[in-house]
N, C-alpha and C positions, 0 to 999 in steps of 0.2 A: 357419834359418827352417823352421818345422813347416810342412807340404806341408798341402792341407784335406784333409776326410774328405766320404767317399761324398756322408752327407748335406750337407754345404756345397757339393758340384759341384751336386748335385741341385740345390740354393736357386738358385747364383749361373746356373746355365744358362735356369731358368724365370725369374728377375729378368729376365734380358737374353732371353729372348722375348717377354714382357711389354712390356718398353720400347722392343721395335723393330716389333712389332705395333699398338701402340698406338696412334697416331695415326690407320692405316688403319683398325682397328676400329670409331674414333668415329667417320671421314668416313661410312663403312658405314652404321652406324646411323641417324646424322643423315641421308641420305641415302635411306633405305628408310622411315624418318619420314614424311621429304618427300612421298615415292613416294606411299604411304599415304594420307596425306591430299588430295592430288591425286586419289587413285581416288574417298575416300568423297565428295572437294566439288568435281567439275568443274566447269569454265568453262559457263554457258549454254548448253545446243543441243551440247554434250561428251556421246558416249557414256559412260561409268562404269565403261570398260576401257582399262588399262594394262598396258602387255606386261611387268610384274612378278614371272614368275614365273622369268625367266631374264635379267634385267636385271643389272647390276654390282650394284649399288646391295645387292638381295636378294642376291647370293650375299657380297659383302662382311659382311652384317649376319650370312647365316649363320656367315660361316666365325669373326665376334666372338663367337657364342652357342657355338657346339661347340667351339671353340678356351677358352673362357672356363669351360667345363661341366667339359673334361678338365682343368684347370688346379685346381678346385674338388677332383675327384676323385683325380687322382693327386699335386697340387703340396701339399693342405692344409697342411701342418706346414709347409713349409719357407714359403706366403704367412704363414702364420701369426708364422712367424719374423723374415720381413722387413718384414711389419707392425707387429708389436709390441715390435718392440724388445727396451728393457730389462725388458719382462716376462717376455720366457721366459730363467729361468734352472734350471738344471739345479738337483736337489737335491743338498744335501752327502750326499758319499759315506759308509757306513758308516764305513769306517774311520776317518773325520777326526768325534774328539771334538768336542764343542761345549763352546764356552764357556759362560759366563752372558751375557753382549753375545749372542752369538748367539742363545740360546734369547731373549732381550729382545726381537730383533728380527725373530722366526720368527711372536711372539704378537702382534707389533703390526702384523707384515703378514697378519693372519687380519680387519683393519678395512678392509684393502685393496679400492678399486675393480675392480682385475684379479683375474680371477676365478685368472690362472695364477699369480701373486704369492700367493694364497689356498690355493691346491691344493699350491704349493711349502711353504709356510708348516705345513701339515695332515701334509705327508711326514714331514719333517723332525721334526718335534715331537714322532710316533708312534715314528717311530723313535729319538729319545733315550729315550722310554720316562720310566720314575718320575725320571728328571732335571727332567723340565721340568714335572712336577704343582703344583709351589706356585707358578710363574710362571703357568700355565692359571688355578690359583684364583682369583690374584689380578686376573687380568682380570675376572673375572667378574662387580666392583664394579662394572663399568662402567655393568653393567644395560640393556644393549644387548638384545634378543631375539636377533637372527641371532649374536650373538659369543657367547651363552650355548648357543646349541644347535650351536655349531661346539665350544666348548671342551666340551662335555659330551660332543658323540659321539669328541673324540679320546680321554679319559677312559675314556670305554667299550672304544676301539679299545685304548687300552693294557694294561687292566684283563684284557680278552680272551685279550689275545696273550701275556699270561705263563702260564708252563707250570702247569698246575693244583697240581704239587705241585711248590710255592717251593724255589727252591736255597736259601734259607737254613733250608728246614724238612730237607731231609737232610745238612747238615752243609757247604754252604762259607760260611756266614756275611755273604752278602751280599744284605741288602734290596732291592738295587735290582732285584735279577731275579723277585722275589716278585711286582710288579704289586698290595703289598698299598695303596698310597699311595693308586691313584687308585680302587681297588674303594671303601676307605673315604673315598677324597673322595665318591663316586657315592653310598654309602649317607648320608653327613651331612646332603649336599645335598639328598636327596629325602627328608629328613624338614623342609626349610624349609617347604613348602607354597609356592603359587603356581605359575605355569607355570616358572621353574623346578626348583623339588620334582616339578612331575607332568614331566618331561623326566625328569628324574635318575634319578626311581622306575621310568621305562619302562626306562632305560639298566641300570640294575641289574639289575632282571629277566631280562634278553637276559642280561646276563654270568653271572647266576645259573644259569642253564638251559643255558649251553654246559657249567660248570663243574659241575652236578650229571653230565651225561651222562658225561661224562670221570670224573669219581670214580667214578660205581657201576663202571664198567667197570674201574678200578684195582682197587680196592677188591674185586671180584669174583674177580681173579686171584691174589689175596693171599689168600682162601679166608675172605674175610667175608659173610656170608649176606645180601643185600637183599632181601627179598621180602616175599610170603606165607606168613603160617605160623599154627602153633596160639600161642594166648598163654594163661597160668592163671595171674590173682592170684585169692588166696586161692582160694575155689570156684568160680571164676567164670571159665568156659573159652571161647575166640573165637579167631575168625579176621581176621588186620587185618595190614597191616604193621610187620615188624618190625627191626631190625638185630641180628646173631648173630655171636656170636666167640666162637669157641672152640679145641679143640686144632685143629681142621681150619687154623687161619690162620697163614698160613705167610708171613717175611719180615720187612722194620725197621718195628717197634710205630711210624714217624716217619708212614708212608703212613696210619696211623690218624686224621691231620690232617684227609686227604681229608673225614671225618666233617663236619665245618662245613659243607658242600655239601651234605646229605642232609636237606631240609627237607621237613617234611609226614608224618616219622615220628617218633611222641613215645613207642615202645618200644623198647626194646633189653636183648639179655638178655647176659651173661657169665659162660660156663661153665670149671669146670674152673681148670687150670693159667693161663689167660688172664686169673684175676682177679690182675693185678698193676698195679706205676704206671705203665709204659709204656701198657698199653692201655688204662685205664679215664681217661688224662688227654686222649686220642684220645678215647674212647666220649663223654665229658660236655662235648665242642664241638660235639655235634650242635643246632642251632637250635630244635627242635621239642620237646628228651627232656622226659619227663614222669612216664614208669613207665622202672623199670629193677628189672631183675631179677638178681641174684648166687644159682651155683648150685653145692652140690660142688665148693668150693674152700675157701680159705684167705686172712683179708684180714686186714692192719695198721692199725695206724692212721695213720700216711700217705697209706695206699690209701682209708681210709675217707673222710679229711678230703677227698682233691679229690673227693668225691660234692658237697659245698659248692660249688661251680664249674657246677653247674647251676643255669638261669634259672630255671627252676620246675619243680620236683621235686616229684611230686601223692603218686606213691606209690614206694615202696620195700619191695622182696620179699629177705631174705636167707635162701636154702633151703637144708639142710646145708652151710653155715659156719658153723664155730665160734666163738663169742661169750663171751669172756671177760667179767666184772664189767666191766673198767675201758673194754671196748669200747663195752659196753651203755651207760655214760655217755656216750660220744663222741657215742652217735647223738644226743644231746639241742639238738647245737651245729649238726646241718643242719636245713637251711631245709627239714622236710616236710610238705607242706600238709594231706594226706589221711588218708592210710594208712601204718602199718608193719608187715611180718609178720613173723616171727621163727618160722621153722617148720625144725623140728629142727634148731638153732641149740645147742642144750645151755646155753642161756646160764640165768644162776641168776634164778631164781625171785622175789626178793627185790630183784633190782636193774630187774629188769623192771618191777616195784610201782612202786620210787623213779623210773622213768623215764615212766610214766605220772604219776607226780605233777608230773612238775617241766614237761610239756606236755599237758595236759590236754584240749585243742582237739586231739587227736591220735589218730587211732582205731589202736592196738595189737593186734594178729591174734597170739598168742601160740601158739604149736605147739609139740607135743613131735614131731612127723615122722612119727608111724604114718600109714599108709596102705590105707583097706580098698577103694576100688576099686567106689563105687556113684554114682549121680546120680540126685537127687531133685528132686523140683518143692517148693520151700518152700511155693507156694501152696494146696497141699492141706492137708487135715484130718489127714492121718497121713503115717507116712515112706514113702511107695511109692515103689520104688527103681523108673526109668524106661530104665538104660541099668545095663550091667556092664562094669566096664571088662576086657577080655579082659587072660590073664596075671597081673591082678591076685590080690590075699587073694580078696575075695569071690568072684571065680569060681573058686578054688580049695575056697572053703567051700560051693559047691552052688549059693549062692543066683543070683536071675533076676528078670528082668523081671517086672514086678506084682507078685515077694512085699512086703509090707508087717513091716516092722521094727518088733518091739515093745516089745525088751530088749537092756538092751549091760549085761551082767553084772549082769544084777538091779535093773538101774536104767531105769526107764520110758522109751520113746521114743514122743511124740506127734508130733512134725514130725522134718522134715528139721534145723531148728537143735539140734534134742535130740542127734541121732545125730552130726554135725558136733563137737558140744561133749564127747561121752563120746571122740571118736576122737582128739580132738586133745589127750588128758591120756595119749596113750600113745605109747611109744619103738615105731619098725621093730623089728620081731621079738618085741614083747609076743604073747601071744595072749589072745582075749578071747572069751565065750560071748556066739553069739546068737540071739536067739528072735524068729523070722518067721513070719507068718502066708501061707499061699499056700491056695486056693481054701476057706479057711472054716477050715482046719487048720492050729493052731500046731505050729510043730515047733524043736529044736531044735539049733543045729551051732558048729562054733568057727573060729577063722578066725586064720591069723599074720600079722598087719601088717605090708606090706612100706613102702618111701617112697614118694614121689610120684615118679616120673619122667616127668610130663607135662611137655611145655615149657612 
């Protein structure tokens, strides 16, 4: 025979003060009642005092209020216990699997009057985790309110509580520990509309927002860049957030998953040795990508095709990578809405033509990669160079702020697009003659064109 535990002494001792108190407590009460009203309604020609304050009567009604007060305070669970019966049942323990009967009957006591058959019911379900997701959904036919917004916040709670980066995304192949079931039950649902789509959309968000804090933090130890940084398509240099990989990232291209978490960033550049398929199939889950940038590397076409796996891809920058004819076709099969550049790419001349024909809604930035190292205001009447990029050709050929560009080899420059247009028909390491005008006096110097290594 199992002997009780602590708390069963504790229950079965306050029952049995309870039921041997009892009776006197209620004489007490009914009797201090009495008392009472005897004071507020005497007899005719009665004083309107009763020796009350140290009568039986009062000290029995106290000793039921203070006696009844501690009982509230120290006995709760175990009155609770022997109140409620068959409601309070413990939850199953982790270790004991659930069946399908049980998960049946965890979501149908979530319709429950007791609120502790409710809370058991909520345990339990959480802790089966993505087991018991298509049982939760299907309650949710019921179209009940309080059982939609019970089953959505355990959806949430499970969505939550799986580790941000799924066991089955580094290798033991098991979905149930991903938590991807009821993320994407949360997102389906809160594209229904009605109260609840606007539940579901809230429940997502929370999970979305735990889950991005936890990625950048992975993601950051792996030596991938989140932040603020400088960004350049074509001529056109800013500062905005960005996501970076490069040789600096270090560890399994799998943690590159994490990227699906990183929304509200629609740039991302990859440099170097990192343009490969492990990480550019990581880089193109990001929710927001929009411009991507490939820099000084080397890509396939493999590597090329999943750039196609992005929702919408505005622009595409590929800057020394080498571009073969048969690559220069491929580009015609992704989805790009805006822009393409192709700057010092080597790619041939001819096929660039035929790949502007075959998408012609498609603005093409054709480069051969020189780089002279000035910034102009297109808005002005001539090219007046506004900034020098230090290190660069041009500060190496004299020139500076204010002077105004008149000649790139013999060849007129009225604007900024003139100079843009004679620089980008030249290879790194061409040199070119050129004729600037500074305070009223043309003069002239030569300059070697290095690359672009602006980020």
């Amino acid at each position: 025979m199992t002997s009780p535990s602590n708390s069963e002494y504790r229950s079965i001792s306050i029952s049995v003060r309870v039921a041997r108190e009892f009776p006197y407590l209620i004489t007490g009460v009914k009797q201090w009642g009495m008392a009472c009203f005897a004071k507020a309604h005497p007899p005719s020609g009665v004083a309107k005092t009763l020796p009350l304050r140290n009568s039986r009567y009062e000290r029995s009604a106290q000793r039921f209020l203070i006696g009844w007060l501690l009982l509230c305070l120290i006995g709760g669970d175990a009155v609770a216990t022997t109140s409620r019966g068959d409601d309070h049942v413990p939850a199953a323990q982790d270790s004991a699997p659930a069946s399908a009967a049980d998960i049946d009957g965890w979501v149908e006591e979530l319709s429950s009057d007791s609120y502790l058959l409710r809370k058991r019911a909520t345990s339990n379900l959480t802790r089966v985790g993505e087991g018991a997701v298509a049982s939760l959904v299907a309650e949710l036919d019921s179209g009940d309110l309080e059982i939609t917004e019970r089953v959505i916040g355990i959806l949430q709670e499970i969505a939550a509580r799986a580790p941000v980066l799924a066991a089955n995304d580094v290798g033991d192949g098991d979905p149930s520990h991903a938590g991807h079931g009821a993320w994407e039950e949360l997102l389906r649902i809160s594209k229904l509309g009605g109260s609840r789509g606007t539940r579901a959309k809230v429940a997502a968000d929370e999970v979305r927002d735990v889950r991005r804090a936890q990625a950048v933090e992975l993601l950051a130890a792996a030596g991938v860049f989140i932040g603020i940084g400088e960004s350049t398509i074509g001529a056109i240099s800013q500062q905005r957030r960005i996501v970076e990989v490069d040789a600096g990232f270090q560890g399994d291209a799998a943690i590159l998953s994490l990227l699906q978490w990183i929304d509200g960033i629609d740039y991302a550049r990859v440099r170097g040795a990192a343009i490969r398929q492990d990480v550019l199939a990581g880089v193109v889950q990001m929710p927001d990508l929009k411009t991507l940038v490939l820099l000084e590397g080397e890509i396939d076409a493999d590597e090329l095709a999943l750039l196609g796996d992005i929702k919408e891809l505005r622009h595409l920058e590929l800057r020394y990578v080498p571009m073969n004819g048969d690559l220069i076709d491929r580009l015609a099969s992704l989805p790009i809405r805006v822009s393409l550049t192709l700057n010092g790419t080597a790619a041939p001349a001819d096929r660039v033509a035929a790949l502007q024909k075959s998408v012609p809604g498609l603005e093409i930035i054709f480069k051969q990669g020189g780089f002279l190292g000035v910034k102009c205001d297109s808005s002005f009447s001539d090219c007046l160079i506004s900034e020098v990029v230090a290190g660069q050709a041009a500060e190496r050929a004299g020139l500076l702020p204010g002077d105004v560009v008149v000649e790139i080899d013999g060849t007129t420059i009225d604007k900024f697009k003139d100079l843009q247009k004679a620089i980008d028909a030249h290879l790194p390491g061409d040199t070119i003659k050129i004729r600037y005008q500074r305070a009223g006096v043309q003069t002239e110097t030569t300059a070697e064109l290095g690359k672009l290594n602006l980020p």
